[in-house]
C-alpha positions, 0 to 999 in steps of 0.5 A: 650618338649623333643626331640631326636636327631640322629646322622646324616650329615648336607648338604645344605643352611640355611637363618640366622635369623633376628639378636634378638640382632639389631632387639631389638635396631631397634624395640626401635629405631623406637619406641621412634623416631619421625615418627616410620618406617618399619622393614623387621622382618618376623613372626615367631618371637621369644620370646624376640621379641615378649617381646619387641614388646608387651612392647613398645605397652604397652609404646603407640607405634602402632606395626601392623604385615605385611607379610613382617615385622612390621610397627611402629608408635612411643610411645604416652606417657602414664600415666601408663604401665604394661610391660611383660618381659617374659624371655628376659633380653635384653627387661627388661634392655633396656626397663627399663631406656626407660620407665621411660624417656617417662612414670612416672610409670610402673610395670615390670614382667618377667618369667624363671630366668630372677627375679633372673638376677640382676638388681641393677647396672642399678636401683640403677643408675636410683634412683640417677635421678629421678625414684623411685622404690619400690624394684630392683628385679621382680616384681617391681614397678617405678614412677619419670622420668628419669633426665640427669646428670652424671651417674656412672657405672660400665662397666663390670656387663652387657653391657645391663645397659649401652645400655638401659642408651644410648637409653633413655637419648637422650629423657631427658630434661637435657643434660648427662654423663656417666662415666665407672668406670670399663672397658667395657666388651661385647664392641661389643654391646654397638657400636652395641647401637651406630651405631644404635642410630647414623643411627636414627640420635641421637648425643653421643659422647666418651671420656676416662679418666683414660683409662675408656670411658665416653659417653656424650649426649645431651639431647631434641634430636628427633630421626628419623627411616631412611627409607629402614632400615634393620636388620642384619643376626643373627651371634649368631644363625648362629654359631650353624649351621657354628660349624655344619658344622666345625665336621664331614667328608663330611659335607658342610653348607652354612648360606646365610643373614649373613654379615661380615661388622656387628658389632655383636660380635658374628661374632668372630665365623668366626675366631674361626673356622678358626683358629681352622682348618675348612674350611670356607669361605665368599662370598656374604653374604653366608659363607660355611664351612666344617670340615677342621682338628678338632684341639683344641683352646683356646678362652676368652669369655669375649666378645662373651659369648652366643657362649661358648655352641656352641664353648665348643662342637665344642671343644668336637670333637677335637683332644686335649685340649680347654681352655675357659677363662673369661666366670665368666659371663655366669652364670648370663644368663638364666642358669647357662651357665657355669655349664650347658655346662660342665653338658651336655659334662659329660653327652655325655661322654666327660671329661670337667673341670669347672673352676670358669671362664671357662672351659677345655674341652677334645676332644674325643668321644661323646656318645648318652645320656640325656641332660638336656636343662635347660630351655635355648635355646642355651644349646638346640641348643648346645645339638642338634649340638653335637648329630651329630656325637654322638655314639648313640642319644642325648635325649634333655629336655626344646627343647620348649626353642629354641622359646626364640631365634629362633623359626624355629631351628629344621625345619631348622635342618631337612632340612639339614638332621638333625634327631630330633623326638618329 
């Protein structure tokens, strides 16, 4: 699908969406405890919830969709699973080690880029205890049982081995370890992990050793869905309209649903506006912003890699120079994300320099042009935000991508006043 996005202004209120990232945790959660429960997750839903969704069905679990969410019955185990990834990277990295400790054997598909996303720090981890694979890259195949033990791995390839490794071994027989054997990035997801394994009651503890964390769980544990559980407002989405907000005169947008206690890394954005000189403020769960002074920024993206799209056009409308730094990730997501943001800036007119681990961007002004959306839903969401202040209209490829996160974008982006034609 193209669409094309004209310059407008942005006004009003939007509701955050269901944060994907505490929504995957809590639908697994519910999955694998004793007596499942109810998530107020409200259709429509995006991709890589429905991926998790249709993989703990395929694992037994009983999902049945409500008006108001989605009651689940937890997994009753079977003998064999095919489970459909999609695209979501989150679904196949959590969902791996999890099946293998309540299923001895599974196939995995996937779509997109997600074959080409690696894979081999988290199989090769879960070879070395019981599981055997036919090969690590999608399609794959595994039968065996995930053991307990003491696992090594490293902290800095994708938090998302160590969450899948944190959610699937409270169901081992045998009690474990895992030990870090590089520093942890993206930190913020993995206490994400943690909070919610502690609220479903599940018992993990933390040591360092070195100045490297090591997580120790006991294992035969059962888990239990509290009631009134909740989800939080989605900071990552949210981003896209705040840093709406944050680059033209006259423009003023609340997201309501959003709270600053979550432990989504992603919040950052809040500060990083701020400092970056918007106006922006926070009462009851609604935060407000508007333009403020459009002054530059550096920002290390070490822990917040999905706003880099977002923040790199945020950095476009400012008056200077913005540096990106440790972003050596975002080339693994579901484009080449560092790449990609650079390719949409020159497109629009704005001089972006790449480096190997981030990027520099150029304040100055942003034309109308074509961007290629790259088959990914932030990229799309960023070409989109950008065309707003833009000479001329954005024309944006792949805006079907935008299902993967947040399936409503462009609605919402219509009713704040946004432009986008089909």
């Amino acid at each position: 699908m193209i669409v094309r996005c004209s310059p407008a202004l942005l006004r009003g209120t939007v509701h955050a969406i269901p944060s994907k990232s505490d929504a995957h945790r809590k639908l697994i959660c519910a999955a694998i405890s004793e007596n499942g429960g109810f998530l107020p997750i409200r259709p429509p839903h995006c991709d890589d919830i429905l991926a998790t969704m249709r993989c703990l069905s395929a694992l037994g679990a009983e999902i049945t969709q409500t008006e108001n969410g989605v009651q689940i019955c937890p997994i009753k185990r079977q003998a064999h699973a095919d489970l459909d990834c999609g695209e979501s990277g989150s679904t196949l990295r959590f969902l791996l080690p999890v099946a293998m400790a309540v299923c001895s054997d599974i196939s995995v598909t996937g779509a997109g880029r997600l074959p080409e996303r690696p894979i081999g720090t988290l199989t090769d981890a879960m070879s070395a205890h019981g599981v055997q694979f036919e090969k690590t890259a999608l399609p794959l195949s595994a039968n065996g049982n995930l053991t307990g033990g003491v696992y090594e791995i490293a902290g800095n390839i994708s938090s998302q081995f160590l969450s899948g490794l944190l959610m699937a071994l409270p169901l081992c027989e045998q009690d474990s370890e895992i030990r870090l054997t590089t520093p942890l990035q993206s930190s913020a997801y993995v206490d994400m992990t943690l909070s919610t394994l502690r609220a479903y009651g599940a018992e993990i503890t933390e040591s360092t050793e070195n100045g490297l964390l090591r997580y120790h769980i006991r294992g035969r544990q059962k888990l239990y869905c509290p009631e009134n559980a909740a989800v939080d407002g989605d900071w990552s989405n949210a981003a896209f309209w705040l840093a709406a907000g944050a680059i033209l005169p006259d423009t003023e947008i609340t997201v309501s649903g959003l709270s600053m206690d979550s432990v989504q890394g992603d919040k950052a954005i809040f500060s990083i506006l701020r400092d970056a000189g918007a106006n922006i403020a926070e009462q009851n769960g609604n935060v407000t912003v508007s333009c403020g002074t459009l002054c530059p920024f550096d920002a290390e993206m070490e822990a917040i890699p999905d706003l880099l799209p977002i923040l790199a056009v945020r950095a476009a409308y400012a008056e200077g120079v913005s540096h990106f730094l440790k972003a050596e990730r975002l080339r693994l997501k579901e484009s080449d994300r560092l790449k990609a943001t650079a390719d949409m800036l020159r497109a629009l007119g704005i001089r972006c320099e790449e480096h190997p681990d981030g990027l520099t961007v150029y304040g100055g002004t942003i034309r109308g042009g074509t961007v290629n959306g790259m088959n990914d839903h932030r990229m799309v969401m960023a070409a989109a935000v950008a065309a707003l202040g833009a000479d001329s209209a954005v024309t944006v490829t792949d805006a079907e991508a935008v299902n993967k996160s947040y399936p409503g974008f462009f609605a919402d982006y219509r009713t704040l006043g946004g432009i986008a034609e089909k």
